[in-house]
C-alpha positions in Angstrom: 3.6 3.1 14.2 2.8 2.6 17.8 1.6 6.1 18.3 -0.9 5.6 15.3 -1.7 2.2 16.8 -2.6 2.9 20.2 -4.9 5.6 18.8 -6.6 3.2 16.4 -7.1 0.6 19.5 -8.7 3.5 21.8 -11.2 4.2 18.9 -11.7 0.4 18.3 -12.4 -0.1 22.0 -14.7 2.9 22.4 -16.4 1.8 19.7 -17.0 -1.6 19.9 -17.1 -1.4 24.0 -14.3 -3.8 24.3 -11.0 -4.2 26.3 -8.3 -6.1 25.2 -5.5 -6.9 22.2 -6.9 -5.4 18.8 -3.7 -5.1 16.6 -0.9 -8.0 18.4 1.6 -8.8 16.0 0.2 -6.5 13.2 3.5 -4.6 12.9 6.8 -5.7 12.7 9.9 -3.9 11.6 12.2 -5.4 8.7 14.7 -2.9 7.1 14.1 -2.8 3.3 17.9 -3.2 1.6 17.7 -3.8 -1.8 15.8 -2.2 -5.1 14.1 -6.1 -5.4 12.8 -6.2 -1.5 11.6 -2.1 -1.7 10.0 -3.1 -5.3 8.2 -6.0 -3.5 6.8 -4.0 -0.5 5.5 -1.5 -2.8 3.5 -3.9 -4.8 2.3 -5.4 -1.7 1.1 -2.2 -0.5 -0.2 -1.0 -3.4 -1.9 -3.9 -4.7 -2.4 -6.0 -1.8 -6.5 -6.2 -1.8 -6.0 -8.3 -5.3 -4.1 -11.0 -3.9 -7.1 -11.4 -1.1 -9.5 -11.3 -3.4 -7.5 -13.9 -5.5 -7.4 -16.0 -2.3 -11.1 -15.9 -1.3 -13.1 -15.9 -4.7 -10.6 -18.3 -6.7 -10.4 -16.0 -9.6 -8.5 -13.1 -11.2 -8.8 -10.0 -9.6 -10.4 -6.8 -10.9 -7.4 -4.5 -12.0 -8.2 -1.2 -9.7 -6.5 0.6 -7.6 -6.7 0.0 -3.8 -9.1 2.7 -2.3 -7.6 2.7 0.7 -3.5 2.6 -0.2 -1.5 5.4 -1.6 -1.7 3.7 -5.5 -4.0 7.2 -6.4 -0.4 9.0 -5.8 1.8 6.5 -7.2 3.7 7.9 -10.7 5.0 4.9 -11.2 2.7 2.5 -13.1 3.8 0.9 -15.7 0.0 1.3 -17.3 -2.3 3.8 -15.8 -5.2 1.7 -13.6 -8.3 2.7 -15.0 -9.4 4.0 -11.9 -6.5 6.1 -10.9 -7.7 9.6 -10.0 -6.4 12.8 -11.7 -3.3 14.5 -10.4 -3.9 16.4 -7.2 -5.0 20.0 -7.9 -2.5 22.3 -6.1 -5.1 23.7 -3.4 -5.9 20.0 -2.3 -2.2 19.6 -2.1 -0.5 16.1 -1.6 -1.7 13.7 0.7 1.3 11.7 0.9 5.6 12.5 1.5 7.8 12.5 -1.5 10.5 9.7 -2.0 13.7 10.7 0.1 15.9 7.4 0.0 17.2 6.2 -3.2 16.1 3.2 -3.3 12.0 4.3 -3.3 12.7 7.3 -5.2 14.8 5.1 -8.2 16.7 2.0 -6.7 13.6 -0.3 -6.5 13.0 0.6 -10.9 15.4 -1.3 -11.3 13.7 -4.5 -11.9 10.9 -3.1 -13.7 7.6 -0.7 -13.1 4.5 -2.0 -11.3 2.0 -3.3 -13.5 -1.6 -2.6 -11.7 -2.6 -6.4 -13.0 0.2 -7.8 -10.8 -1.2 -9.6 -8.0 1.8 -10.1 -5.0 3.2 -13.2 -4.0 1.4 -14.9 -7.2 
């Protein structure tokens, strides 16, 4: 993460011709231990841009997949988005790692499959 971040700061600044703090106290590491907290993070990442929208326009969000998270990969829906993409065709290959940990690969399934209509922390 800091790798990735100092790279994203260099662009920002070269961009923008700034200097200064661009991502302070945008990361933080918290060790994910049981199938409810992994299950939580992955609805947050997945379907994170719904509970903005819900905060600044007051009403329920559209129920789409996140352009920019990983929800296009995600096997696990409980219903399909309607704007979920295909499966990757095997010469575009994967664009994100395989499950290693029990806990993402099954652990977190536990308390149910995530519904793209969930909106997290609601």
């Amino acid at each position: 993460m800091k790798a990735i971040s100092t790279r994203v700061v260099w662009a920002v600044h070269r961009a923008f011709g700034r200097t200064g703090a661009v991502l302070h106290g945008r990361y933080q590491l918290r060790i994910l231990r049981t199938p409810r907290e992994v299950r939580s993070a992955l609805a947050y990442v997945l379907l994170n841009v719904r509970k903005h929208w819900r905060q600044r326009f007051r009403v329920a969000p559209p129920v789409r997949i996140d352009e920019a998270s990983s929800g296009r990969w995600f096997d696990s829906w409980r219903l399909a988005p309607a704007n979920r993409e295909p499966p990757e065709s095997p010469e575009r290959g994967r664009e994100v790692a395989p499950p290693r940990a029990w806990l993402l690969r099954a652990g977190w399934r536990r308390h149910g499959l995530i519904d793209p209509d969930e909106v997290p922390g609601g």
